[in-house]
N, C-alpha and C positions, 0 to 999 in steps of 0.2 A: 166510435162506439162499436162499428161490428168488429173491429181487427179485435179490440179490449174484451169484448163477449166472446167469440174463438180464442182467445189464449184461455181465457177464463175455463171455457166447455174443455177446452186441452188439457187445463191443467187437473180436470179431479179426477180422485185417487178412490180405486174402487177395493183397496186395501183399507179404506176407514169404518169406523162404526159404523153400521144400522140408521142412528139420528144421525149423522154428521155428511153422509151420504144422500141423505134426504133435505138437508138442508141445502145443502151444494148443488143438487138437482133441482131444486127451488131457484134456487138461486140465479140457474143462466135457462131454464128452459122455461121461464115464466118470460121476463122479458125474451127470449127469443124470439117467440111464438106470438107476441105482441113486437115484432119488429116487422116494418112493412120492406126492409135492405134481405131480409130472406123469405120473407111469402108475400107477393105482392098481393095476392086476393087469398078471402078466405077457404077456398076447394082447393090449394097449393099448401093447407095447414093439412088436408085430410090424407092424402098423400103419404105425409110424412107420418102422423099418427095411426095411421095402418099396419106398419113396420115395428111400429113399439107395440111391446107386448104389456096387454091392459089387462086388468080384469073382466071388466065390462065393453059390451062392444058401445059407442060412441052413435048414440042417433042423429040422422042426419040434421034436423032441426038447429043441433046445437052451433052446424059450422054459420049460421047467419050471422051470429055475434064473436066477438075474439075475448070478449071478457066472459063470455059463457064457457069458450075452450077452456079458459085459464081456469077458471073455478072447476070445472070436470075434470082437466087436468090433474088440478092440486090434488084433488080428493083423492084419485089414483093414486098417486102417490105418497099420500099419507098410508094409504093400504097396501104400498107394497113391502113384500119380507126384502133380506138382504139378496138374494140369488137374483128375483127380479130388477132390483136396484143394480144391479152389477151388472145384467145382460142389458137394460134398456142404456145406460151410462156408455156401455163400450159402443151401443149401435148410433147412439145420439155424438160420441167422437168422432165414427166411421163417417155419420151423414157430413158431418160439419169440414171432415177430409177432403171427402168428394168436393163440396160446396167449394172450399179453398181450391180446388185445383181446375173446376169448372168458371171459378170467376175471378183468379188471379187475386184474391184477398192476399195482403202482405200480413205477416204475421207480424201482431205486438212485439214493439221491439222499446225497451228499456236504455238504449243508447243516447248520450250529449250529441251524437248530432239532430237527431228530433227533436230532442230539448231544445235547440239552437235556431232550430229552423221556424220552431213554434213560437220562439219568443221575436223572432226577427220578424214574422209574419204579424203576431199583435201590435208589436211596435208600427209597423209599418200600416196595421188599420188605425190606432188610433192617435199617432204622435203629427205634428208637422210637419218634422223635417224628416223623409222620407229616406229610409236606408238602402 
């Protein structure tokens, strides 16, 4: 799940529309930030949300819950224009760089030997005769 959310964060293009940029921003920094593989407590989301450029500043209150970030979050983000979309996108790449090079994340990879390895591995939980 994290290598597939890092390719995801790597892969958006801050050459798209307005809505389609907010969608894609939706899209990996919601569950990110509901991932306990990159903030294991909630004062390690505040951190991070400092660095993005918000509208509003973020009350402390709201780091008790992660489904409170999330809805704060969203809302930002329905409110931002393109130019902000485009600077928070490139910083939230940058973070997920670092993160990769801090903790050895192997990068999503689409190749038959994964494939291979992953069906050898299910066989191997649920068949009898052991490969």
């Amino acid at each position: 799940m994290k290598e597939l959310l890092i390719y995801n964060i790597n892969n958006l293009d801050s050459r798209l529309k307005e809505e389609e940029l907010k969608i894609g921003l939706y899209s990996t920094l919601i569950p990110f930030l509901l991932s306990f593989d990159f903030f294991k407590y909630n004062i390690d989301i505040q951190i991070f949300l400092e660095n993005l450029k918000l509208k509003k500043e973020i009350k402390p209150y709201v780091y008790n819950s992660r489904t409170l970030i999330v809805a704060k979050i969203a809302r930002e983000i329905e409110k931002f224009n393109k130019e902000e979309l485009v600077y928070n996108i490139k910083f939230f790449k940058e973070y997920c760089k670092n993160y990769e090079k801090e903790n050895n994340v192997n990068k999503y990879s689409k190749n038959n030997k994964n494939k291979e390895e992953r069906i050898v591995q299910m066989l191997n939980k649920y068949s009898r005769n052991k490969l």
